[in-house]
C-alpha positions, 0 to 999 in steps of 0.5 A: 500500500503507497503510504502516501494515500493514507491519512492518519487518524488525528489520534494516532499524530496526537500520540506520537507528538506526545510521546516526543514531548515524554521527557520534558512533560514527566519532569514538569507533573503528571499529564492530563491524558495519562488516564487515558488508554486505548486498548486497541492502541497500535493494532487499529487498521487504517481505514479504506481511502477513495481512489479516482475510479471510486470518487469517478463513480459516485460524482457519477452517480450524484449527477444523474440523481434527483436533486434532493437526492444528491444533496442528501448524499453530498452532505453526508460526506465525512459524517459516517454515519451508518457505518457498521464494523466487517463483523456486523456487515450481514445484520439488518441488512435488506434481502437483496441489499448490496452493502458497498461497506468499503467504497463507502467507508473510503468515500466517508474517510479520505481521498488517495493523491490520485483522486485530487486532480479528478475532483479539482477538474470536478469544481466547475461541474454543471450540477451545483451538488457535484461540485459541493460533494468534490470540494467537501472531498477535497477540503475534508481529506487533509492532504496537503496537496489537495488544500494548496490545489484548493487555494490555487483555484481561487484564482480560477477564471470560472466563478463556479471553481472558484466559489467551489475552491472556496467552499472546499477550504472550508471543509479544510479548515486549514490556517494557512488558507487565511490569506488567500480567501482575505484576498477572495473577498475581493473578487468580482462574483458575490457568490464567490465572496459569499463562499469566501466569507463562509470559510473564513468565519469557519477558520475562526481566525480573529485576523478575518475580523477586519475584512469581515466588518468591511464587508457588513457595508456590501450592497448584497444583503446575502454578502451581509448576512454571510459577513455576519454570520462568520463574525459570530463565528469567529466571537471576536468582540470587536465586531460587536459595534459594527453588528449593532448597526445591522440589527436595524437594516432593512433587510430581516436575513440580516437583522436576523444574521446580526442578532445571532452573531451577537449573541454568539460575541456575548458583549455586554455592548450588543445589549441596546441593539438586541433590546430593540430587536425584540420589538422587531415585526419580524417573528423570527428576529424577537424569537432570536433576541431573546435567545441572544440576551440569555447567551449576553447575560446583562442585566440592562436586558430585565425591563426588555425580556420581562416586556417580552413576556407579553409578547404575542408569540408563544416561543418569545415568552418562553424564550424571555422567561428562559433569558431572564434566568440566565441574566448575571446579577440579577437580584428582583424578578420582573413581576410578569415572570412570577405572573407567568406561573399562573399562565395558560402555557404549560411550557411556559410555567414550568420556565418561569419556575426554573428562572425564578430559582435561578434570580434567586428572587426570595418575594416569589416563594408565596407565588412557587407556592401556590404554582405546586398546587398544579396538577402537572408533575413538571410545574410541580417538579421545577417549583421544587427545584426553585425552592431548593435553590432559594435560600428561605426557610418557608420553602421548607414546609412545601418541600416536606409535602412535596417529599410526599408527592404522588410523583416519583421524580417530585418526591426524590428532587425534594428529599433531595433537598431537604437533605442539602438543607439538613447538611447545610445546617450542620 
């Protein structure tokens, strides 16, 4: 076998790079893997990889399929899921089912250095899904030489190659890629800059965070949502300033593209911009602020969520009661989320007791209850939970009663918290 077509499982580099590191680890302290063994160590077979009849074949195949068929097929490249160990290859298999287990394993692994030049000849295929199955190929193998051949046909003049080649590195996923899809956010084609912003948000290289921002200010809303999207990818705060502004941008994507981006920065600066988005028509857009708000975690964000509770939609309620919990600090519960105990939403009133125990608001302790007076067990449940995380002794008596509960689950959560309380006090 040509030593050269097969790629290492990442495993196996971690190893060796350790055992070189021996020395100098043992005399600085125990290593944090050393509890870590493998008792297939040394004796696993390296998978099967792709050569080009096999890669020829399936872009083959993908080309005359339905398009929702190829679609599935190419985004199931790398997944391996389905597969099966050689002895288990005849259980639940179909009568007359032919299992393929290597050429799929192979197509699921890595590609031989034979199959690189195939599949970049297949970056400008006319079937958009064959030429996402050959840059997934190419970008997933780790072969160096299929990456340096991916960043050369950037430069492509068909748009398709290069939209594709940038794709590609971002299966790669490979630093050294950085540049070279920096300099594509330039080129002529938005698909192409899109492709290249989508990668590079993949990268999570702060050094993209610049360009990036640059690229918020485009004509194209696509480019803007994509711009935005790898900014909350990369989490660099840097940007938080930037996507604020795009919270009131007249396209919704990108309202929406920014709002999630910064609640992946989770910087206490995209607070205002995301109070005002729960305001937005939009559905989807107060449905992710209010997301975005628990993920920032300031409270500068009460007033707005606990305004949110009266939100016409259902999911944002329950998304509010939920963010409001998770505020840092935040000491006095807004008087909507101890309403919302009583509220007609079942969902809705098991979140709102969670939150409660997590504020840690002692006032709520009457309404909490009267909540576990409810005949579902998981309102009952999480009224206990929050009782045992308030530090007030006129939760005890209710988690006595609850101890006795006709729900097993009710019972054992508040024994268990009547013994937290026995410990505490000894």
């Amino acid at each position: 076998m040509d030593i050269a077509s097969v790629t290492l499982p990442r495993w196996t580099l971690g190893l060796a790079f350790s055992l070189s590191l021996f020395s100098t680890v043992s005399a600085q302290g125990r290593h944090r893997d050393y509890d870590d063994v493998d008792p297939w160590a040394g004796f696993q077979s390296s998978g099967p990889v792709a050569d080009s009849a096999t890669v020829a074949s399936f872009l083959a195949g993908l080309a005359t399929s339905s398009p929702i068929v190829c679609q599935m097929a190419g985004q199931s490249l790398g997944n391996h899921w389905g597969s099966r160990d050689d002895d288990e290859n005849r259980i639940g298999i179909l009568a007359g089912e032919e299992t393929l287990e290597k050429q799929r394993d192979a197509l699921n692994q890595s590609i031989s250095p034979d199959a690189i030049s195939f599949l970049i000849g297949s970056l400008g295929d006319s079937h958009p899904c064959v030429r996402r199955a050959a840059a997934r190929l190419l970008g997933e193998s780790e072969l160096d030489e299929a990456t340096r051949r991916l960043r050369n046909a950037l430069h492509n003049e068909n748009p398709r190659v290069r939209e594709a080649a940038a794709l590609g590195l971002a299966h790669a996923d490979d630093s050294s890629s950085l540049h070279d899809l920096i300099a594509a956010l330039k080129d002529p084609d938005q698909s192409v800059v899109r492709m290249a912003a989508y990668a590079l948000g993949e990268l999570e290289d702060a050094r993209a965070v610049k360009p990036l921002t640059d690229l918020l200010k485009s004509k194209d809303a696509d480019t803007r949502v994509t711009a935005a999207a790898a900014l909350g990818d990369i989490e660099d705060i840097r940007a938080a300033e930037q996507l604020t502004s795009l919270v009131k941008d007249s396209d919704p994507a990108v309202r929406l593209a920014a709002v999630h981006a910064l609640g992946q920065l989770q910087d206490y600066r995209g607070t205002g911009a995301l109070n005002d988005a729960l305001k937005d028509r939009d559905v989807r857009i107060r449905r992710a602020a209010a997301e975005a708000l628990g993920q920032v975690e300031s409270q500068k964000a009460a007033d707005a969520l606990g305004k949110a509770l009266g939100d016409s939609d259902p999911v944002v309620r329950r998304l509010a009661a939920q963010a409001l919990g998770q505020l840092d600090g935040l000491k006095k519960a807004p008087e909507r989320l101890v309403q919302a105990l009583a509220d007609r939403d079942a969902e809705l009133t098991v979140i709102a007791a969670m939150s409660l125990g997590q504020i840690g608001d002692t006032t709520a302790v009457p309404a909490l209850a009267a909540a576990y007076r409810s005949d579902n067990p998981r309102l009952r449940y999480a009224v206990v939970s929050a009782l045992s995380d308030l530090d007030d002794r006129r939760a005890d008596d209710l988690l006595d009663v609850a101890s006795k509960d006709r729900d097993q689950e009710v019972r054992h959560k508040a024994a268990e918290a009547l013994k937290d309380r026995d410990h505490d006090d000894d």
